[in-house]
C-alpha positions as CSV (number, residue, x, y, z in Angstrom):
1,X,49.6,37.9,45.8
2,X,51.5,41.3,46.2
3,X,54.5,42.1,44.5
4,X,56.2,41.1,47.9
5,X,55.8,37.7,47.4
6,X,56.7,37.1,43.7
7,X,60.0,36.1,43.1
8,X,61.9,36.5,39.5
9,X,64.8,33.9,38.3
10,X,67.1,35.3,35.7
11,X,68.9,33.2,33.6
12,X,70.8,34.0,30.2
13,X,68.5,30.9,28.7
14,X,65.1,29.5,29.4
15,X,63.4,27.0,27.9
16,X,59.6,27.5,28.3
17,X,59.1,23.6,26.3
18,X,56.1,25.7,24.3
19,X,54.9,23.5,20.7
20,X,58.0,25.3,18.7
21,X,60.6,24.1,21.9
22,X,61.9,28.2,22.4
23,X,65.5,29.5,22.9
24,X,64.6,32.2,25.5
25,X,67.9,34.5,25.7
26,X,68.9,36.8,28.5
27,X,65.0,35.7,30.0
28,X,63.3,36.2,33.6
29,X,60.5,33.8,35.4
30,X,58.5,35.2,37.8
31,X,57.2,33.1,40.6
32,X,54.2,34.0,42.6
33,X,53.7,32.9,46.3
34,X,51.2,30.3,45.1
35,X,53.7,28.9,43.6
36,X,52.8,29.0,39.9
37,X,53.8,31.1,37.6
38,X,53.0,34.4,37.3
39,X,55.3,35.6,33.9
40,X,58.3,34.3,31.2
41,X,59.8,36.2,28.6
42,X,62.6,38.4,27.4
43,X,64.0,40.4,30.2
44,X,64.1,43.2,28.5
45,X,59.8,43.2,27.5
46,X,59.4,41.8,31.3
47,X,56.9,43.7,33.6
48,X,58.5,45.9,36.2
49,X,61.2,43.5,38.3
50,X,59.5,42.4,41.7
51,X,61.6,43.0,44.9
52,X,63.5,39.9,45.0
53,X,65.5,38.8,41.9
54,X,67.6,36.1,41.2
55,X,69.8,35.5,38.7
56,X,71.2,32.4,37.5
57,X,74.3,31.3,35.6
58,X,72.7,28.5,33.1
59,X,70.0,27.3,31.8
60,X,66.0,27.2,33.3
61,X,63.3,24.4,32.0
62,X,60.4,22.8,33.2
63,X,60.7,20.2,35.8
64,X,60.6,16.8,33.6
65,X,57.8,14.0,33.8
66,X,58.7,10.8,34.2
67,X,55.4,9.2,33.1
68,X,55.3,6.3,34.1
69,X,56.8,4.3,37.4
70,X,56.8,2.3,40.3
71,X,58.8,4.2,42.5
72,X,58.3,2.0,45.3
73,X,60.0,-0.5,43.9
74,X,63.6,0.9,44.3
75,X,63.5,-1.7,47.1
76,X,63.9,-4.3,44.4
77,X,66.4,-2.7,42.2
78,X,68.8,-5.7,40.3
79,X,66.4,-8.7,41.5
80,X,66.0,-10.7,37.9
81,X,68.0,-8.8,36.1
82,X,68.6,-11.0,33.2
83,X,64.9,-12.4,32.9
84,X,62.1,-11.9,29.9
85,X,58.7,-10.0,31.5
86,X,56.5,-12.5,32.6
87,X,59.3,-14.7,34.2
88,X,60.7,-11.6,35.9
89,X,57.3,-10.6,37.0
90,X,56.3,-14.4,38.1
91,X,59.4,-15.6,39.3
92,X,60.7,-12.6,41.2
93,X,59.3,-9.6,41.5
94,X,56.0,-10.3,42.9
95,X,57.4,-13.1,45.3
96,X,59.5,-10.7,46.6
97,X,56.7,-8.0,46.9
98,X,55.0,-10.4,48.8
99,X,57.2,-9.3,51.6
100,X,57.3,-5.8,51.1
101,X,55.3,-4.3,53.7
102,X,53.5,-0.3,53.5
103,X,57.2,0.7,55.2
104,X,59.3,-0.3,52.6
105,X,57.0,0.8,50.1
106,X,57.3,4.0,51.7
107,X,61.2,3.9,51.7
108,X,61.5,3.1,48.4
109,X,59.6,5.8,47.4
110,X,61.8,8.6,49.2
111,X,65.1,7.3,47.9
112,X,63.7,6.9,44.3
113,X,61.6,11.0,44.6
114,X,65.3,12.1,45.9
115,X,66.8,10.3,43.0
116,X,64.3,11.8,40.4
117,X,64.8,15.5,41.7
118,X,68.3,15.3,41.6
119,X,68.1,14.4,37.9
120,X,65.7,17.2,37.5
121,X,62.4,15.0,37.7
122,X,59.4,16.6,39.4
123,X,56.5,14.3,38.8
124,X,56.4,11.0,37.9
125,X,53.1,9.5,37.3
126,X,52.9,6.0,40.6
127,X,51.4,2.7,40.1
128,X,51.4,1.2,43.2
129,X,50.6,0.0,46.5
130,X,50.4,1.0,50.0
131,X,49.2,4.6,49.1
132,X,49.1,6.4,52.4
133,X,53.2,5.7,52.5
134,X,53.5,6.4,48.9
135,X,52.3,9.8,49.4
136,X,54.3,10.7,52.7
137,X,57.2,9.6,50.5
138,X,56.4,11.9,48.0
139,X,55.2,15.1,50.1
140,X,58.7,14.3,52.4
141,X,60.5,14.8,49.6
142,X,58.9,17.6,48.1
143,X,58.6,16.0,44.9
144,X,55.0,16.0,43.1
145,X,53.4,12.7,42.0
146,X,50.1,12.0,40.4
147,X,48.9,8.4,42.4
148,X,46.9,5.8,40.7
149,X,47.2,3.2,43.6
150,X,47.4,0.1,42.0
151,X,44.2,-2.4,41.2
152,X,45.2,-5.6,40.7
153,X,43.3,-9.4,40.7
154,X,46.0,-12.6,40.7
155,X,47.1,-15.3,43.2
156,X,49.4,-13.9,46.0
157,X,47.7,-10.2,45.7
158,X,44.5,-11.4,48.2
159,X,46.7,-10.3,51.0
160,X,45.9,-6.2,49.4
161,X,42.2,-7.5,49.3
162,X,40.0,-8.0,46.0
163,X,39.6,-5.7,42.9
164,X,36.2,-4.2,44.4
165,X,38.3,-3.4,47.4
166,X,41.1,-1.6,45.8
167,X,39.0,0.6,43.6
168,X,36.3,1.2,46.2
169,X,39.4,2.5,48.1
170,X,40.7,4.5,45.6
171,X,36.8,6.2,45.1
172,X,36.7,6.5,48.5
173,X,39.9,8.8,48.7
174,X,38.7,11.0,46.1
175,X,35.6,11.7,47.1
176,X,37.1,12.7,50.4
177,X,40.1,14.5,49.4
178,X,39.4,15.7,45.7
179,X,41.5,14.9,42.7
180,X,44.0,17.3,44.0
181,X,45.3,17.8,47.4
182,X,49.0,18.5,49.3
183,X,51.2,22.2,49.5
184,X,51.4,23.7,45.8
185,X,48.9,20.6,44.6
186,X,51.2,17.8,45.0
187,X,49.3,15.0,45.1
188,X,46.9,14.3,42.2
189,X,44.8,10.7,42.4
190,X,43.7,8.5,40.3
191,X,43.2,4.6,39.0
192,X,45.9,2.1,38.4
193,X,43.8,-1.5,37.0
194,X,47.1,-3.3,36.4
195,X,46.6,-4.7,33.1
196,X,44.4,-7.2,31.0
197,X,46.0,-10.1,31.8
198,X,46.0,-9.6,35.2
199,X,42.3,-8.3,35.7
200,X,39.1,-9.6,34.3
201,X,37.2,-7.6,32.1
202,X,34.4,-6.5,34.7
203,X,37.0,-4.9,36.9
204,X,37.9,-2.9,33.5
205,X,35.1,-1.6,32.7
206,X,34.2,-0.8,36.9
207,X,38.0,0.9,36.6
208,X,36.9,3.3,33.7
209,X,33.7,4.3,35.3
210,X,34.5,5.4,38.3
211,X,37.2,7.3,36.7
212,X,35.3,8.9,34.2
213,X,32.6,9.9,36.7
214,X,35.7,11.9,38.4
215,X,37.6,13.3,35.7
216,X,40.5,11.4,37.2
217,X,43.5,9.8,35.0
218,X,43.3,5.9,34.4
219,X,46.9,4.4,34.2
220,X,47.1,0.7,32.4
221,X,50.0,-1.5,31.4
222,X,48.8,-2.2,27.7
223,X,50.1,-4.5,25.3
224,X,53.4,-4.5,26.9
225,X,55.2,-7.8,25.6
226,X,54.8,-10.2,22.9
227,X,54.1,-13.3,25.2
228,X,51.1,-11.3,26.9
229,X,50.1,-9.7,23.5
230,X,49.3,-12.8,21.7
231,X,47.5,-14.3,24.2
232,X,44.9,-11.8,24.4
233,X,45.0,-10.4,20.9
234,X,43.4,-14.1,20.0
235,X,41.2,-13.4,22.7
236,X,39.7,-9.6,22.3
237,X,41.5,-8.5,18.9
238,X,43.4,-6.7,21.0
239,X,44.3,-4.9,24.6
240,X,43.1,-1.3,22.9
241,X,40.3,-2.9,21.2
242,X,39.2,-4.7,24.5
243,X,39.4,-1.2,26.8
244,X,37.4,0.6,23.5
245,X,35.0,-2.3,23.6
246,X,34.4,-1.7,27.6
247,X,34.4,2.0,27.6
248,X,37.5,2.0,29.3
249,X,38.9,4.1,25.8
250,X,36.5,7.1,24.8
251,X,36.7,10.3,24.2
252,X,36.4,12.9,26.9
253,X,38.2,10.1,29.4
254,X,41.7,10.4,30.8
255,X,43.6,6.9,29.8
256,X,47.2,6.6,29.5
257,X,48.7,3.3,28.4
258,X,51.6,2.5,29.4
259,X,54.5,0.9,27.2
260,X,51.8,0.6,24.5
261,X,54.8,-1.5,22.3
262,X,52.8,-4.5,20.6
263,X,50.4,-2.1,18.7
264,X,48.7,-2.6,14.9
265,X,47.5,0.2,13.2
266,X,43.8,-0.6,14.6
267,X,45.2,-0.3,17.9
268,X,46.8,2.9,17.1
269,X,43.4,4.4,15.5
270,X,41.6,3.2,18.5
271,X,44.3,5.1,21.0
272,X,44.2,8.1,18.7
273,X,40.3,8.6,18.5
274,X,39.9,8.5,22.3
275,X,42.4,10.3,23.1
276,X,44.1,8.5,25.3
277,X,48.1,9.1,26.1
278,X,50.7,6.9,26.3
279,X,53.8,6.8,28.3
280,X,56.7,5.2,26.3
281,X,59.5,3.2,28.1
282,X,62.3,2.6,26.2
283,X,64.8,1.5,28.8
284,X,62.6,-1.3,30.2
285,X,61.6,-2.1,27.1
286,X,64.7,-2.3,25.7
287,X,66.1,-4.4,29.1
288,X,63.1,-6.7,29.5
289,X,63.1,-7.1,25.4
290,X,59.7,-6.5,25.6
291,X,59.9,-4.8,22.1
292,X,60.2,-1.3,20.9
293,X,56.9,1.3,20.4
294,X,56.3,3.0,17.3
295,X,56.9,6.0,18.6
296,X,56.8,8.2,15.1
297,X,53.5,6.4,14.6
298,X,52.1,7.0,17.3
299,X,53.3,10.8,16.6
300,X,52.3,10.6,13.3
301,X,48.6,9.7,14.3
302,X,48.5,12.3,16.8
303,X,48.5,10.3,20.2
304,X,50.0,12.7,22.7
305,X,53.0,10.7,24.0
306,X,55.0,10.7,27.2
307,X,58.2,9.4,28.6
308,X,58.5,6.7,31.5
309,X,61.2,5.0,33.3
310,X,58.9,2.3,34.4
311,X,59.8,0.6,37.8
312,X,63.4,0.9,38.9
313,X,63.6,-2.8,39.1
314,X,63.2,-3.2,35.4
315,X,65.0,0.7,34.4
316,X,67.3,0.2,36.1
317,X,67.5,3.6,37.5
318,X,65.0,6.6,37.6
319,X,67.3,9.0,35.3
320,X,64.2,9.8,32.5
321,X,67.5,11.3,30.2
322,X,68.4,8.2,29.4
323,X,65.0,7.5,28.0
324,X,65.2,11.0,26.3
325,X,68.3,9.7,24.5
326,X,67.3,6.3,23.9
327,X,63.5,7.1,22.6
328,X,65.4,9.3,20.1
329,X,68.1,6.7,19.2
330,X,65.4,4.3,18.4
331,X,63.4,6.5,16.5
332,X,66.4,7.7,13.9
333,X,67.1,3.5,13.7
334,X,63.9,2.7,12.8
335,X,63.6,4.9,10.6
336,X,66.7,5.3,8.9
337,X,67.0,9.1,9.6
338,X,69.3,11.0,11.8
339,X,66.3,13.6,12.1
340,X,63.6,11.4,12.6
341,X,63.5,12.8,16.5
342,X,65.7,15.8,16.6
343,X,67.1,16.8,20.3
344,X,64.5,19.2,20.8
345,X,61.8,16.9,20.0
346,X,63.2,14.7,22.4
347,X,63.1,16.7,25.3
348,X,59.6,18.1,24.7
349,X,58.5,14.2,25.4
350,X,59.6,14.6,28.6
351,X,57.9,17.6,29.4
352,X,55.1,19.1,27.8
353,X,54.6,15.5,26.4
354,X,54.4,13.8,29.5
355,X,52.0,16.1,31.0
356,X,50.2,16.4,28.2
357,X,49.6,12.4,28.1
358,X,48.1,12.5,31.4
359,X,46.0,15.5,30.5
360,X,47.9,18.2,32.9
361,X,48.7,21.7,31.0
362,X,49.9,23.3,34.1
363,X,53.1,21.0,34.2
364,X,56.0,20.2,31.7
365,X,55.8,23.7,30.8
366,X,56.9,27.5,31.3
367,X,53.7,29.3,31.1
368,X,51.9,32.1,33.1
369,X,49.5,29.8,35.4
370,X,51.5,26.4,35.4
371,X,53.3,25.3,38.5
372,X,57.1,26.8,39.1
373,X,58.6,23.3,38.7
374,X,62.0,24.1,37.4
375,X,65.5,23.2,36.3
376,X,68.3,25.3,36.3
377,X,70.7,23.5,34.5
378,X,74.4,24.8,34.7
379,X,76.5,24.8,31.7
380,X,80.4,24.9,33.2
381,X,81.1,21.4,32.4
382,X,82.3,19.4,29.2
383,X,78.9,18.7,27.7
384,X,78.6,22.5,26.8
385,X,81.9,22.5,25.6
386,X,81.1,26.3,24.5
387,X,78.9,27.5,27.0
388,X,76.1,29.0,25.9
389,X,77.5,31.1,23.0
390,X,76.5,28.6,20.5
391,X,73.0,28.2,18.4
392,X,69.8,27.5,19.5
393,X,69.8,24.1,18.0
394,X,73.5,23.1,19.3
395,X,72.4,24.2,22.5
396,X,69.5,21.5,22.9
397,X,71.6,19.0,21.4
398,X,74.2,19.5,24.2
399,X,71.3,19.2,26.5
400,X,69.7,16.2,25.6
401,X,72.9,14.1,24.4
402,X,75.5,15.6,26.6
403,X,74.3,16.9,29.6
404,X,71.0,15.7,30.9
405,X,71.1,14.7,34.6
406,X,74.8,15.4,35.7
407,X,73.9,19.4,34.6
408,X,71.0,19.3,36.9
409,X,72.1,22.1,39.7
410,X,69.2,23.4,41.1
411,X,65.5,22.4,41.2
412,X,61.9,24.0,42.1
413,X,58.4,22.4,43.0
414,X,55.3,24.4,43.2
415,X,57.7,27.4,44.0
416,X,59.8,26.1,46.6
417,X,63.3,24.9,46.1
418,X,64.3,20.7,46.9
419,X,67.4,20.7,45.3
420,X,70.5,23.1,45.6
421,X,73.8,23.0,44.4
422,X,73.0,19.1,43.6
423,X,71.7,18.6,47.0
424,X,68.3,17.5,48.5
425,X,66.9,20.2,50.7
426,X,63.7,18.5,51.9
427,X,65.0,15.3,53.1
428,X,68.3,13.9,54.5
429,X,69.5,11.5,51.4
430,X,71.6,9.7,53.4
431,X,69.1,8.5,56.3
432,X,66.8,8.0,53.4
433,X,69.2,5.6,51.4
434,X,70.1,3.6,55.0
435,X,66.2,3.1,55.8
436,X,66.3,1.8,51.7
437,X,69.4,-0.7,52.2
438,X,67.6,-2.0,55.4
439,X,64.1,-2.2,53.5
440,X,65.9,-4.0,50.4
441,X,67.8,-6.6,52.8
442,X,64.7,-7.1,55.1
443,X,62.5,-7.8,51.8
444,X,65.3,-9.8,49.9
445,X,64.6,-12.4,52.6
C-alpha cells in the first residue's frame, strides 16, 4: 500500500494493551489500506506523517473482545429472569428457541453487533445457530465475529438435524471458504459442541478432530454450574478431564471453555497443559448463580483467560465493561486484596486476553500487523474528572471503573469506521431494533 492510502490517528493517549498495559502519550496509529496496522508509537519517533492525519481529542485502544456469546439471542432478552441454569435453559429458553426461525436469529444478531460496537466491542466469539443469518448480521454491521455454529444433541434440537449433520456442516464451510473469509477478515469459523451434558462423548471427540485437522477454534460450555458439574464429575472425573481423555484437550489444539467455574486444581492442570483458553463470565455467572471462576488461579497457572458476556438473555446486556468491573470485583473479594486485579489488568482481559484465549494475536492489541480495530474513548465527561493530566495508573482506573461504555465515541473495524460520534454508521439502529421488537414478540408466542 502507498503512502496514499495509510491513514494516521493522533491522540494525546493510546493504549497499545501490550503485556506491561502502556500509557502512550501525545502517540499516532497508522492505518494502512488493508486495514491493519501499519505503525504505533510516540509522535515524536513516528516515521514521516502519511498524507492524511487525524487527530483526536481522547483516548485510542484496541477494540475489546467479548469472548464468549450468543448474540442471537437478544431476541430473548428478560425471558426467565429469576431462574437457576438448567431450569432457565429447560423451561424457557430452549422452548422458546424452538420458535426462533434463521430471521430472528439474524435480527438478533444486528441489534446485539450495533449494541457491542457502540460499547466499543469489535469481536465477540458466536455460539449459535442459523449461521448463514448470523454472519449477514455480523458483516451488516461491520462488526467482526469469530462463528462456531452451534453442535448440539437433545430433544427438541432434531428440527437443526443430528450432531453428524451440524458438524459435517460446519467442515463443509471451511473447507469451502477457509478459516477466514469477509472485507478486512471478518468472519473467522469454527466448532461450537454445546457442552457434555448435552452431547455424547463420540460427538466430542468427532468435534475435536475435525477441528484440529483445521487449525480452527473449538468453543465448549464447560463445567458451567454445580447441578451439571456433579453429575458428570461422578461420571468422567470431570468435564476437563473427559475432553483430555478424548483428545478434545491437547496441546497444539485451539479449545476455549467457556465459564470454566466448577474447576479442581486437576482440572485447572489439565486446562493449563493443553493450552486451552477460557472465556470467563462473571455477569451470567453471577445472575444464573452458577458460581464464580477462579480467575487468579487460573492466572496463576498460566491459562490465558478471556472475558465474555455470555448470551444476552442470561447478561443481561452485551456491555463486556461491566464484566471488566465485576471480574475485578470478584477477584479483590476472594482474595481479600484491593490489588488482587488492578484496573489495568482488568482491561487487558478484555483485549489481549480475549484474543489471546481464542489464539488470535492480531486482535485485542495495538501492534504493527494486527487489525485497526479501535476505540477512541473521549475524556470530557465526569468519569475523567481531570482529563487526562493525571497518572498513568489513575488514568486506567477512570477507564475501567468510571468510564467504560458511555466514553466510547468513535470506533474502527479492519480500518473502516462503524461508529461515530456514538452513532452506528453501517446500519440504521432504529430499523434494526423495530425488526428485533417484531422478532422478540413473534418468538414470545
Amino acid at each position: 500500500m502507498t503512502d496514499e492510502a495509510t491513514v494516521r490517528l493522533a491522540a494525546p493517549v493510546v493504549l497499545p494493551c501490550d503485556e506491561r498495559c502502556s500509557v502512550l502519550r501525545d502517540a499516532v496509529i497508522d492505518v494502512g489500506g488493508d486495514g491493519r496496522i501499519r505503525h504505533v508509537g510516540p509522535a515524536a519517533s513516528a516515521p514521516a506523517a502519511p498524507s492524511r492525519t487525524r487527530t483526536l481529542t481522547g483516548i485510542l485502544l484496541p477494540g475489546l473482545v467479548n469472548a464468549h456469546a450468543h448474540t442471537a439471542m437478544t431476541v430473548l432478552r428478560g425471558l426467565g429472569g429469576d431462574l437457576p441454569l438448567m431450569r432457565w435453559l429447560t423451561e424457557v429458553v430452549w422452548p422458546a428457541e424452538g420458535r426462533l426461525e434463521a430471521a430472528d436469529a439474524g435480527a438478533g444478531v444486528l441489534a446485539g453487533c450495533l449494541e457491542m460496537l457502540r460499547a466499543g466491542i469489535t469481536t465477540s466469539v458466536e455460539m449459535y445457530f442459523h449461521t448463514d443469518a448470523v454472519i449477514d448480521a455480523v458483516l451488516a454491521a461491520g462488526s467482526r465475529a469469530v462463528v462456531t455454529p452451534g453442535v448440539i444433541a437433545v430433544p427438541g434440537w432434531e428440527r437443526l438435524g443430528t450432531w453428524q449433520q451440524m458438524l459435517d456442516d460446519i467442515s463443509a464451510r471451511i473447507d469451502s471458504a477457509g478459516l477466514v473469509s469477509g472485507p478486512g477478515g471478518r468472519i473467522e469459523l469454527g466448532y461450537g459442541p454445546h457442552a457434555a451434558y448435552t452431547l455424547p462423548a463420540e460427538a466430542l471427540a468427532a468435534a475435536g478432530a475435525a477441528a484440529q485437522q483445521r487449525g480452527a477454534l473449538l468453543q465448549i460450555h464447560v463445567a458451567e454450574s454445580a447441578g451439571e458439574d456433579v453429575e458428570l464429575r461422578a461420571e468422567h472425573g470431570s468435564v476437563p478431564l473427559l475432553l483430555e481423555r478424548l483428545g478434545v484437550l491437547r496441546e497444539g489444539a485451539r479449545v476455549l471453555a467457556a465459564h470454566a467455574v466448577q474447576l479442581s486444581d486437576a482440572d485447572l492442570a489439565v486446562l493449563a497443559r493443553s493450552g486451552a483458553g477460557v472465556a470467563h463470565c462473571p455477569v451470567s455467572n453471577a445472575k444464573l448463580a452458577s458460581g464464580t471462576a477462579r480467575l487468579l488461579d487460573l492466572r496463576e497457572a498460566g491459562v490465558p483467560v478471556g472475558l465474555g458476556t455470555d448470551g444476552p438473555a442470561s447478561h443481561d446486556d452485551l456491555d463486556l465493561w461491566s464484566d471488566v468491573r465485576l471480574a475485578a470485583q470478584l477477584a479483590r473479594l476472594g482474595a481479600g486484596d484491593a490489588a488482587a486485579l488492578t484496573a489495568a489488568q482488568a482491561l487487558l482481559l478484555a483485549t489481549r486476553g480475549g484474543a489471546t484465549a481464542i489464539g488470535r494475536d492480531d486482535l485485542g492489541v495495538l501492534r504493527p500487523g494486527a487489525w485497526a480495530d479501535l476505540v477512541h474513548v473521549g475524556v470530557d465527561g465526569a468519569a475523567f474528572a481531570r482529563g487526562l493530566d493525571v497518572p498513568d495508573g489513575q488514568l486506567l482506573a477512570n477507564l475501567v471503573w468510571g468510564g467504560g461504555a458511555r466514553a466510547v465515541s468513535d470506533v474502527w473495524v479492519a480500518g473502516q469506521q462503524v461508529v461515530a460520534d456514538g452513532a452506528c454508521t453501517r446500519a440504521d439502529t432504529g430499523r434494526a431494533h423495530a425488526e428485533l421488537r417484531a422478532a422478540a414478540s413473534r418468538v414470545a408466542g
